[in-house]
MARDRENLO-638825 format. One record per residue (C-alpha): z, x, y; residue number from 1. Coordinates in Angstrom, 2 decimals, decimal comma. Layout:
BEGIN
+---------+---------+---------+-----+
:       w :       u :       v :   k :
+---------+---------+---------+-----+
:       Z :       X :       Y : NUM :
...
+---------+---------+---------+-----+
# end
This chain:
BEGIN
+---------+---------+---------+-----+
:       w :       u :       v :   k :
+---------+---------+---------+-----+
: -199,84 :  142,73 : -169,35 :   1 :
: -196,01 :  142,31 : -168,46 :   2 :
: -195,39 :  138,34 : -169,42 :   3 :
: -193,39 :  136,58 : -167,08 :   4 :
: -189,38 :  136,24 : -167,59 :   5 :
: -188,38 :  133,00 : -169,27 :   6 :
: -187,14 :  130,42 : -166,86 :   7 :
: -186,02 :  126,73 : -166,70 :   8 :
: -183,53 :  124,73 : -167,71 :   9 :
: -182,06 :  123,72 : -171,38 :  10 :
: -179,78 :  120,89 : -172,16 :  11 :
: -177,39 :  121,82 : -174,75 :  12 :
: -175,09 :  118,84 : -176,71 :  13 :
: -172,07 :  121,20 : -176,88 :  14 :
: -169,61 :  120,74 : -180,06 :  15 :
: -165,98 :  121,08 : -180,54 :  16 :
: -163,98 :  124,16 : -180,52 :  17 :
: -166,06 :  126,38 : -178,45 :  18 :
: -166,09 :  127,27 : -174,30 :  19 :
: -169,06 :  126,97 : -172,13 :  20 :
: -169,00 :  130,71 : -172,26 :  21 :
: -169,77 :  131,14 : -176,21 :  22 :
: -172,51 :  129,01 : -175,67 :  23 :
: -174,38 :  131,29 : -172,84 :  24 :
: -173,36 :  133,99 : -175,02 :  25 :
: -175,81 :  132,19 : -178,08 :  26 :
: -178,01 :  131,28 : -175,74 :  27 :
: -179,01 :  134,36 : -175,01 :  28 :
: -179,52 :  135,49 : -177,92 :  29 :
: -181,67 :  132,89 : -178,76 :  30 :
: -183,96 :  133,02 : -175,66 :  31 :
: -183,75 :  136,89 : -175,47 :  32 :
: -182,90 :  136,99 : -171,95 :  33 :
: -179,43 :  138,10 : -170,01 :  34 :
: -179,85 :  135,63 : -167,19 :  35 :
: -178,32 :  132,16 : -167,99 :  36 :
: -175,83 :  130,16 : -166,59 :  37 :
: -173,89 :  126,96 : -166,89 :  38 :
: -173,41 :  124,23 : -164,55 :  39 :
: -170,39 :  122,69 : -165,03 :  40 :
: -167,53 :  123,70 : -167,27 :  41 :
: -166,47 :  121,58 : -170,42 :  42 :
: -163,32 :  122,68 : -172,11 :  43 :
: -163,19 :  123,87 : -175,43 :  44 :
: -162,37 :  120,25 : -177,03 :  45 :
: -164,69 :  118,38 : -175,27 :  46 :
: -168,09 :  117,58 : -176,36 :  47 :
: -171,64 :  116,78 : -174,89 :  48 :
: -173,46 :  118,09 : -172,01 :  49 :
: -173,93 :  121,48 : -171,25 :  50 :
: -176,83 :  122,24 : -168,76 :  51 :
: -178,22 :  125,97 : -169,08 :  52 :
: -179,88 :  127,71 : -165,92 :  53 :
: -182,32 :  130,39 : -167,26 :  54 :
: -184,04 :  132,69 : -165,27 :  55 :
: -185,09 :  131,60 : -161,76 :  56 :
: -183,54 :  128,30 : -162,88 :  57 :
: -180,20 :  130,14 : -161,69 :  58 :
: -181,45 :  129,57 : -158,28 :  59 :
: -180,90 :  126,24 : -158,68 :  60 :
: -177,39 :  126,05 : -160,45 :  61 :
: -175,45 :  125,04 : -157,30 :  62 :
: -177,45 :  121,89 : -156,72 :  63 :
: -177,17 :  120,92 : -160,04 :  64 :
: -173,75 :  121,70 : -160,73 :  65 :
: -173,10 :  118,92 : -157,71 :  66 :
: -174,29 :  115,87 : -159,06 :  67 :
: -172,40 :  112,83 : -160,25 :  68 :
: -171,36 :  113,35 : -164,33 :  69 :
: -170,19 :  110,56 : -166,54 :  70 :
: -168,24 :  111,11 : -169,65 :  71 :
: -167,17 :  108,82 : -172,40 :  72 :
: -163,48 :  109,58 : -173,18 :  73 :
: -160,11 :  108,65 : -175,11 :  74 :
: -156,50 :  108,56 : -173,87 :  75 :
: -153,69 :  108,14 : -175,50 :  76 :
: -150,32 :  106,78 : -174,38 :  77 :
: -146,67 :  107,41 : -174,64 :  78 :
: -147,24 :  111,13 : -174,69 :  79 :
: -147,92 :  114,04 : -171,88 :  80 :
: -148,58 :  117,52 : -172,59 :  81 :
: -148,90 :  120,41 : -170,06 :  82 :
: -152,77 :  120,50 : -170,15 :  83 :
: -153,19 :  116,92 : -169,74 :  84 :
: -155,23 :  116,64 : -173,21 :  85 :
: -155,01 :  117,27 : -176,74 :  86 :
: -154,71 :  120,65 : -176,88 :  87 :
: -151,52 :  121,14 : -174,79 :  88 :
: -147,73 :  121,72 : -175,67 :  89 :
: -146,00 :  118,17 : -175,46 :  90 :
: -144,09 :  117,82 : -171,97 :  91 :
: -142,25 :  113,88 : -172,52 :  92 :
: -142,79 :  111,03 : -175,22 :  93 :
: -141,97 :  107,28 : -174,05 :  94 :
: -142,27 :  104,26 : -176,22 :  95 :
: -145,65 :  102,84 : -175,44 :  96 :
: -144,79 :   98,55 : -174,28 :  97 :
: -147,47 :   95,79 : -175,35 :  98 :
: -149,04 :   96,31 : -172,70 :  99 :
: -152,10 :   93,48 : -172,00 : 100 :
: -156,04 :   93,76 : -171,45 : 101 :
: -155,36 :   92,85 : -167,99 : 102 :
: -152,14 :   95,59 : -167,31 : 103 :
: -154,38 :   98,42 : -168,33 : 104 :
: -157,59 :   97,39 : -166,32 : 105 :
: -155,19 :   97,23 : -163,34 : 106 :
: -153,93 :  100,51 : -164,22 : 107 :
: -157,97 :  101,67 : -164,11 : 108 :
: -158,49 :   99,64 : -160,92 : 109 :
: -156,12 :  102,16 : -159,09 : 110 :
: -158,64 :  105,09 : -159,36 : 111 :
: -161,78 :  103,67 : -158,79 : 112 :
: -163,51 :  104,45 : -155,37 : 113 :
: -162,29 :  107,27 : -153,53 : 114 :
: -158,88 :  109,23 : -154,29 : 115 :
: -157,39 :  112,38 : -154,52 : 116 :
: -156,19 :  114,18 : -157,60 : 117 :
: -154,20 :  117,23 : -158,32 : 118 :
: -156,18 :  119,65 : -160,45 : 119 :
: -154,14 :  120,77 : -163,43 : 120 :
: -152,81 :  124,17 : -163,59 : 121 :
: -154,84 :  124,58 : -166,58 : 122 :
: -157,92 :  124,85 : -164,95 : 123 :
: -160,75 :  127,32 : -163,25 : 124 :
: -159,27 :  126,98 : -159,90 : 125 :
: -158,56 :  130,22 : -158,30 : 126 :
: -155,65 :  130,86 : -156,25 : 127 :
: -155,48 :  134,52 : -154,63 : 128 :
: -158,32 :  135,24 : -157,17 : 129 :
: -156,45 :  134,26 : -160,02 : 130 :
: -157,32 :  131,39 : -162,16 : 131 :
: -154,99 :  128,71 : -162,35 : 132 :
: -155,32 :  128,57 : -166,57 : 133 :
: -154,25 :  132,11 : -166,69 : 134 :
: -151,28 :  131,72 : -164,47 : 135 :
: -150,35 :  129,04 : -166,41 : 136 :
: -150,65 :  131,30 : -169,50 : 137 :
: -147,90 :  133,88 : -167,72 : 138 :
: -145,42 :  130,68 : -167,48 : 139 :
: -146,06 :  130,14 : -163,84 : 140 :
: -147,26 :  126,72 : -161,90 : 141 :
: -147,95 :  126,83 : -158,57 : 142 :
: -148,72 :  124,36 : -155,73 : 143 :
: -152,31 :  122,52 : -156,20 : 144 :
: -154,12 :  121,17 : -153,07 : 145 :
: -154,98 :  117,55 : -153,79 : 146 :
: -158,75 :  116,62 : -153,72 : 147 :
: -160,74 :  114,16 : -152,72 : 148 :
: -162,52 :  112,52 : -155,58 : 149 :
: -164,82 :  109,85 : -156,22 : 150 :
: -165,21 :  107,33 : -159,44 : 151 :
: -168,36 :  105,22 : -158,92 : 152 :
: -167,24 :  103,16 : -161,78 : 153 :
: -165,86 :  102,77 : -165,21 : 154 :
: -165,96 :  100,45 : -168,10 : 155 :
: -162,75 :  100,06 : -170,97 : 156 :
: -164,82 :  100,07 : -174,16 : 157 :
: -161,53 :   99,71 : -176,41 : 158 :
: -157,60 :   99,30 : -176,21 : 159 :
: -155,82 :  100,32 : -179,72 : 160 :
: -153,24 :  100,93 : -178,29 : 161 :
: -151,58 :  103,66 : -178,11 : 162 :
: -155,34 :  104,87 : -177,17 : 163 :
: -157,80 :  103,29 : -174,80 : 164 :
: -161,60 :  104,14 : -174,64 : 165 :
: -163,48 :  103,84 : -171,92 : 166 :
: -166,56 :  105,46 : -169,77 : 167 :
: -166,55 :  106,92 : -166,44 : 168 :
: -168,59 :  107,66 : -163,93 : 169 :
: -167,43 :  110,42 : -161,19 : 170 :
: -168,47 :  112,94 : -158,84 : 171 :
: -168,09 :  116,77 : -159,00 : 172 :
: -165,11 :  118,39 : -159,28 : 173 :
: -163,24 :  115,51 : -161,29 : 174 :
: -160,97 :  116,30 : -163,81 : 175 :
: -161,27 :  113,24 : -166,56 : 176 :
: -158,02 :  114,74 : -168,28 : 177 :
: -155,95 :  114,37 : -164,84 : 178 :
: -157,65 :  110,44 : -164,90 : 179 :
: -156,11 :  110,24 : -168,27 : 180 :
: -152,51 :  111,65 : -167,17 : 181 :
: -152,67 :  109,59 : -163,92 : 182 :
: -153,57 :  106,15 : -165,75 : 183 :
: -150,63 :  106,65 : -168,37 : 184 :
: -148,19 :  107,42 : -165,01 : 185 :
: -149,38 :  104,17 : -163,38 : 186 :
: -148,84 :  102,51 : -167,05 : 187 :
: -145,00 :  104,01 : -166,68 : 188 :
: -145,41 :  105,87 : -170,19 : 189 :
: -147,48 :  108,98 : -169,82 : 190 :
: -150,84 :  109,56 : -171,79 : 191 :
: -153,06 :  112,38 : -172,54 : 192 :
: -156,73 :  112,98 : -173,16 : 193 :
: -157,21 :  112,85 : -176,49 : 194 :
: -161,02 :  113,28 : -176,50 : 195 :
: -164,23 :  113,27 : -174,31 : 196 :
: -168,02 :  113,69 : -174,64 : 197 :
: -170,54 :  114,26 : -171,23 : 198 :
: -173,15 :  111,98 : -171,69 : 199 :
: -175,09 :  112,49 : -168,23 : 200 :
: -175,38 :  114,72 : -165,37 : 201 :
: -177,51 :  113,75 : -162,70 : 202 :
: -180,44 :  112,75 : -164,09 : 203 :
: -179,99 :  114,87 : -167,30 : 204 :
: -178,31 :  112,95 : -170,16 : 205 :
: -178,42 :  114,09 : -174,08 : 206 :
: -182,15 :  112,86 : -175,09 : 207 :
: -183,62 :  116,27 : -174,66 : 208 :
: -180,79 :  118,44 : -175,60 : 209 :
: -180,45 :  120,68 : -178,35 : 210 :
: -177,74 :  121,04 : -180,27 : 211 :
: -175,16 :  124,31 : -180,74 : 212 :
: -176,18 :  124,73 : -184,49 : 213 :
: -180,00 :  124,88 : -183,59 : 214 :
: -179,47 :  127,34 : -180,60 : 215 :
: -177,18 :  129,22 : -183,03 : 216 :
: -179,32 :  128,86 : -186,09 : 217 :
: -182,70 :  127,15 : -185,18 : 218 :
: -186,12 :  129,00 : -185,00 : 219 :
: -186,25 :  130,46 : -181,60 : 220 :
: -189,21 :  128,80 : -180,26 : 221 :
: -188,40 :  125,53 : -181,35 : 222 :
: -185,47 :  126,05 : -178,57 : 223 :
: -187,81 :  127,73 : -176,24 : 224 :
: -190,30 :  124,33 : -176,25 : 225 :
: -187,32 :  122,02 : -175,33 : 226 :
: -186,54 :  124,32 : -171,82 : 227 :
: -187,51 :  122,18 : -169,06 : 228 :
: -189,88 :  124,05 : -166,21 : 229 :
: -188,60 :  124,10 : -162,93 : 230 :
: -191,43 :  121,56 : -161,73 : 231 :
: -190,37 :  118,76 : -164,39 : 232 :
: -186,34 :  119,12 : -163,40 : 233 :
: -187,97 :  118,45 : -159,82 : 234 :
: -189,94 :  115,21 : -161,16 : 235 :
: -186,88 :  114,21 : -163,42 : 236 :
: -184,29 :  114,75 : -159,91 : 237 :
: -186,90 :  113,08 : -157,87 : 238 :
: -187,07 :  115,80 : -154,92 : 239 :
+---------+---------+---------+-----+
# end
């Protein structure tokens, strides 16, 4: 008797160094199965959530992909780079002032609520077909529609300065490293991401996950067990 094809969804705490993409790629080796997707894109140096689609789970991967994310992050000030984070080539340094408690939560209270941002070229964002990162690869920037944006709220959890931690929550579609370039403009000396972890997605948040060494390496069915069926994500999401 034909056994039916593995679906649900799996929670994977993504490490450093790698792109959602290499970690489909494992995944499917692991679960034996072509069909998986990823809701949500986390760049190469950021850690954390990664929420895997598998099987008839794909189904599902818009509506999921939606929901409100929150991220704990670092930025650090007196430097911008073309990418907006660690990673990128640096564009202008500026002597970071002593700046006070008080002058950076202002500089947080300006993007809280609704806004718009301008994506950075470096990003998934098609224009003609083209994705902005690879443009950007060819030397080229072009003109970025602002978007509308929503943080629901934030919380500093550290100024040493140059860097600041802090946690945000935000809708879909928010791009934490243009939050970090945008904060160090309104602070009048640039900053950068310099590191970030997804902690939650919707209702999803890192208690269940696995990680990328036991998809990689782990004993198959050990992953398999942690796959959530489709009618637990529905209990979890409440619908």
């Amino acid at each position: 008797m034909k056994s039916e094809p593995l679906t649900g969804v799996l929670l994977v705490d993504k490490g450093p160094d790698m792109t959602s993409h290499d970690v489909v790629a494992v995944a499917r080796r692991a679960l034996g199965t072509k069909k998986i997707g990823h809701c949500g894109t986390l760049d190469p140096m950021a850690t954390g959530l990664l929420i895997l689609v598998v099987g008839k789970a794909t189904k599902i991967q818009d509506l999921l992909m939606s929901e409100d994310k929150e991220y704990v992050g670092t930025l650090e000030l007196g430097r911008t780079t073309n990418t907006q984070d660690a990673e990128g080539v640096t564009e202008i340094e500026r002597e970071v002032p002593p700046l006070s408690d008080e002058e950076v939560t202002a500089a947080f209270e300006k993007f809280r609520g609704d806004f718009y941002q301008t994506p950075p070229m470096v990003s998934a964002i098609k224009k003609d077909g083209v994705p902005l990162y690879k443009l950007a690869r060819q030397g080229k920037e072009v003109v970025r529609e602002p978007r509308l944006v929503h943080v629901y709220g934030y919380r500093i959890d550290g100024i040493r300065l140059p860097e600041v931690d802090f946690t945000v929550k935000c809708s879909k579609g928010f791009y934490v490293r243009t939050y970090a370039h945008d904060i160090g403009e309104a602070l009048g000396c640039g900053a950068h991401l310099k590191a970030l972890r997804r902690t939650r997605s919707g209702k999803f948040d890192l208690e269940r996950s696995v990680t990328f060494d036991q998809l990689k390496h782990g004993d198959p069915a050990e992953v398999r067990a942690k796959l959530l069926s489709l009618p637990e994500v529905s209990r979890l999401r409440g619908a």
